[in-house]
C-alpha positions as CSV (number, residue, x, y, z in Angstrom):
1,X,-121.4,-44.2,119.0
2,X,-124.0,-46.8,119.9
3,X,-127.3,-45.8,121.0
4,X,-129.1,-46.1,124.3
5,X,-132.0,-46.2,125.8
6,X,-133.8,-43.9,128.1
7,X,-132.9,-46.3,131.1
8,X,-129.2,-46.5,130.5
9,X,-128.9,-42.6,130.1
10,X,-130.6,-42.2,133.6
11,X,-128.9,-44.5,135.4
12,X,-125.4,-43.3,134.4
13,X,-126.3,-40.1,135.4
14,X,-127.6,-41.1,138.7
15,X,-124.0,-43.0,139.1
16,X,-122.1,-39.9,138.0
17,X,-123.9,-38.1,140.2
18,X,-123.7,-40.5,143.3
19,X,-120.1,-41.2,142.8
20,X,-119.0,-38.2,144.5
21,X,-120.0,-37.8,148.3
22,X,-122.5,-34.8,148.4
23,X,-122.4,-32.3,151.1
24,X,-123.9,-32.9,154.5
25,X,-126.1,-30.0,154.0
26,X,-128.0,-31.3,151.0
27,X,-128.2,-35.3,152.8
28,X,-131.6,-34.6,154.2
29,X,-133.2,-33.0,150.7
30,X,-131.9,-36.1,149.3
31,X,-133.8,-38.4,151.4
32,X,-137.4,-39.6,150.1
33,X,-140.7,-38.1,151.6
34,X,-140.8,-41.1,154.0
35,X,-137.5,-41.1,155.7
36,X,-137.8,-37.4,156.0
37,X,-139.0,-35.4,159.0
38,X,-142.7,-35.5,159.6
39,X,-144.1,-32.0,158.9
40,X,-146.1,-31.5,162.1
41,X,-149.3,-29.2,161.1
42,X,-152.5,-27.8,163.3
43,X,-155.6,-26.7,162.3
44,X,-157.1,-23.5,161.8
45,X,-159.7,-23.5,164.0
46,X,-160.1,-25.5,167.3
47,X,-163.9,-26.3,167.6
48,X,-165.6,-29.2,166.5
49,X,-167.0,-28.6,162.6
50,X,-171.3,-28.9,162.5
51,X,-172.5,-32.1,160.9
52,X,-175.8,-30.9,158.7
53,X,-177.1,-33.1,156.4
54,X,-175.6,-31.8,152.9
55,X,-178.2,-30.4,150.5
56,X,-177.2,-32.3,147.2
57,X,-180.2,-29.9,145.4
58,X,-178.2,-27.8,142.6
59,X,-180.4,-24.9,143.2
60,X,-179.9,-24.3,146.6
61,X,-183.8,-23.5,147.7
62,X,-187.1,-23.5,146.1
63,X,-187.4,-22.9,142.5
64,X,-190.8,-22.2,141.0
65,X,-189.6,-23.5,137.4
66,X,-188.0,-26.8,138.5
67,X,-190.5,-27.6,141.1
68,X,-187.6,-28.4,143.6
69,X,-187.3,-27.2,147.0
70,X,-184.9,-28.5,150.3
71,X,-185.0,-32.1,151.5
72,X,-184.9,-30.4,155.4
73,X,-188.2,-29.6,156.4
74,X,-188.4,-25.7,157.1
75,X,-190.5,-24.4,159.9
76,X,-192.9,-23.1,157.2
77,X,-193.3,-26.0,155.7
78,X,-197.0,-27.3,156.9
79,X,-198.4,-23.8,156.3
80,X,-200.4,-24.1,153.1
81,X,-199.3,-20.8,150.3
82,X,-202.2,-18.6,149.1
83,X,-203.9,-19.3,145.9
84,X,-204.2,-16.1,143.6
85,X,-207.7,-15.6,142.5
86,X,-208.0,-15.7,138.5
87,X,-211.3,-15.0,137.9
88,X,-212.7,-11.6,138.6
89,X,-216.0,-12.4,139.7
90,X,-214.6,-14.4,142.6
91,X,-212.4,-11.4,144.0
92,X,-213.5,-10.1,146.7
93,X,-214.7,-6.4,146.9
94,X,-212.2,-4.0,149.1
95,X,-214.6,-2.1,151.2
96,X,-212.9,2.0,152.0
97,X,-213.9,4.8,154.1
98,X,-215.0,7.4,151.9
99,X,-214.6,9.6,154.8
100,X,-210.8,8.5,155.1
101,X,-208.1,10.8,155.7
102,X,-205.7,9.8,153.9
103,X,-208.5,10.7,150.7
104,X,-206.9,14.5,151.5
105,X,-203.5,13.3,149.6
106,X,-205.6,12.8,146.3
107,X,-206.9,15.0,144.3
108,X,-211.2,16.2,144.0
109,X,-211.6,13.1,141.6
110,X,-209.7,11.1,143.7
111,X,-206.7,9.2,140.9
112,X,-203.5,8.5,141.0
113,X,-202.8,11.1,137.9
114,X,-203.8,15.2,137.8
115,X,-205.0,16.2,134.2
116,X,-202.2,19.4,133.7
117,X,-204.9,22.0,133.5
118,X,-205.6,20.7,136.9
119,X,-202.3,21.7,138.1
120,X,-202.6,24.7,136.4
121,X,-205.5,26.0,137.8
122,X,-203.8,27.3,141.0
123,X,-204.0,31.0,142.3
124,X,-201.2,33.1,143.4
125,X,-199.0,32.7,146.8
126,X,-199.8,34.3,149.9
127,X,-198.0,37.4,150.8
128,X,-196.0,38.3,154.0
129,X,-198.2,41.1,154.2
130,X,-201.7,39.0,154.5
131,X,-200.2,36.4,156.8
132,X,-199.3,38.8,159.3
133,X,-203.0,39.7,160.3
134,X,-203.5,35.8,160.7
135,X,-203.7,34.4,164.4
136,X,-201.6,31.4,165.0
137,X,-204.2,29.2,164.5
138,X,-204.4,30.0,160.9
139,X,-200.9,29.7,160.1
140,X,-201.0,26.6,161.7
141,X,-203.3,24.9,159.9
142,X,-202.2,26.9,156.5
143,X,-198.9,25.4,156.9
144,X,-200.1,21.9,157.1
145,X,-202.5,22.2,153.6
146,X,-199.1,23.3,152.0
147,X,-197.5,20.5,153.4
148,X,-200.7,18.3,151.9
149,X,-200.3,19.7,149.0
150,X,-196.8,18.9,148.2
151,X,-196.8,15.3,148.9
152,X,-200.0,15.3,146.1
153,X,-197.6,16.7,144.1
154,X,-194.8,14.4,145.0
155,X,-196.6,11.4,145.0
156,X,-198.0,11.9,141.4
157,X,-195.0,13.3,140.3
158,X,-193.2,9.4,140.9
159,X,-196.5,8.2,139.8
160,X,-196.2,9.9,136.3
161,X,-192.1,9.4,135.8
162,X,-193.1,5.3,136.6
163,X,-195.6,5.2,134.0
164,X,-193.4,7.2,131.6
165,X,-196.4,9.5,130.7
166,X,-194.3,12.3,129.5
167,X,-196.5,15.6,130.4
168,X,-197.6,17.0,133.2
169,X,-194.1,17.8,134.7
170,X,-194.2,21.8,133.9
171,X,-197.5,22.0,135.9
172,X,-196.1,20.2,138.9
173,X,-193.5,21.8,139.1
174,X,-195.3,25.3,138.9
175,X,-197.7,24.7,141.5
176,X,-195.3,22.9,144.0
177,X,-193.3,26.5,143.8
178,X,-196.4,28.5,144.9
179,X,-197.1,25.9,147.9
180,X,-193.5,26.8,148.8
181,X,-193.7,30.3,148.7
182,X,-196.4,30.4,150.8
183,X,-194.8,28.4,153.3
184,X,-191.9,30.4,152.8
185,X,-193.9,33.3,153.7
186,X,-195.1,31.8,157.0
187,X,-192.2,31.2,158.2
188,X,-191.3,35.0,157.9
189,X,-194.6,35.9,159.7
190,X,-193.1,33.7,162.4
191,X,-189.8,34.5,162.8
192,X,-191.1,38.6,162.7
193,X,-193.1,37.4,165.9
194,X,-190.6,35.5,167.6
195,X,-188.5,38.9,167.5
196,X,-191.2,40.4,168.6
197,X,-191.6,38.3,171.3
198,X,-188.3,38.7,172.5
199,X,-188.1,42.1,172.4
200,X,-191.4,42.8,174.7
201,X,-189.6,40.3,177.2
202,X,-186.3,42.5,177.4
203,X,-188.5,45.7,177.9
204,X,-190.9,44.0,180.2
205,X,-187.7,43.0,182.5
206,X,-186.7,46.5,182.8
207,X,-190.2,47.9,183.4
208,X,-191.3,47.8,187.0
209,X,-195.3,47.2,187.1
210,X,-194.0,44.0,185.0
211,X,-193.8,41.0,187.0
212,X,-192.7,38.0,185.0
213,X,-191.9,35.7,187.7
214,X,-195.4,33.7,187.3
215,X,-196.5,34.5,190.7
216,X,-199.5,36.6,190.7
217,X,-200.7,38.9,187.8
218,X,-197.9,39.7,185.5
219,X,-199.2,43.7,185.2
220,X,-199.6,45.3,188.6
221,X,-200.3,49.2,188.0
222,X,-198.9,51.7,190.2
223,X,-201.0,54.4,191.9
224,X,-201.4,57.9,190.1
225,X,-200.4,60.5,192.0
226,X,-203.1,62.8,191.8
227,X,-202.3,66.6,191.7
């Protein structure tokens, strides 16, 4: 059997294949791209695309290490960036209150860090019992040098897991649960008042030389009927 070429195979095929009319269903798949039908197509979105200027920077902004930064001029741009101060000497001198408030969150010595015997050296909670011969006033202002005391607490308690120090925890933790008794124990003292309170309203409604209406004195006496 001789041998053909590529060519010859291909274009016997496409003669056996053509010799026979196909069917009318498969004419148009037949057809080449350009005698087909137009595929008609619409876009996705109907309004007119923004023209910017294309940034051809590989970065994609400033970049401290390349020294590269957007062609665009940026509405910061004329503003000149602050210089960090390397030498000591030349740094200026913070000036702060000593009588600041905000000194009342640190600690007698005024750091960022308690020693632990500091911590330590704390006395008991107050009781129910001693709070309850305190005027409002007191518990008042009580409440609010717990409150002082446990953001101390808090606040060197970050302090100490940022720097990793590793002690001190035990202390914290000690003297922050006698702040919150105490406050636990105000709260008691209150809410025994408020009962209190409430009770004395519901006997002063039934009593009649009560008048709570606000109008006048609120204890009018009646006369004694002497004998």
């Amino acid at each position: 059997m001789p041998v053909r070429s590529i060519g010859q195979l291909s274009r016997s095929c496409r003669l056996y294949f053509f010799s026979e009319t196909p069917p009318s269903f498969l004419i148009p798949s037949l057809l080449s791209p350009a005698v087909s039908t137009p595929i008609r197509t619409s876009k996705f979105s109907t309004s007119r695309p923004q023209r910017f200027p294309r940034d051809r920077n590989p970065s994609r902004g400033v970049s401290a290490v390349r020294r590269t930064g957007p062609r665009e001029p940026l509405s910061v741009s004329k503003l000149p960036l602050p210089q960090p101060v390397l030498d000591p000497s030349k740094r200026s001198q913070v000036l702060v209150d000593e009588n600041h408030g905000l000194w009342q969150f640190f600690n007698k010595e005024r750091t960022a860090l308690s020693k632990p015997e500091d911590d330590y050296a704390h006395g008991r909670p107050w009781s129910a019992e001693e709070l309850r011969n305190k005027s409002w006033e007191d518990l008042h202002s009580l409440w609010w040098v717990c409150v002082k005391e446990r953001n101390r607490v808090a606040t060197q308690s970050v302090e100490r897991a940022r720097l990793k120090a590793g002690y001190g925890d035990f202390e914290a933790q000690r003297r922050d649960t006698t702040v919150r008794r105490t406050q636990r124990a105000i709260k008691q003292v209150l809410t025994e008042r408020w009962y209190s309170w409430e009770d004395a309203r519901k006997i002063a409604r039934a009593d009649s030389e009560v008048d709570l209406s606000g109008n006048g004195p609120a204890y009018k006496p009646q006369d004694l009927e002497v004998t």
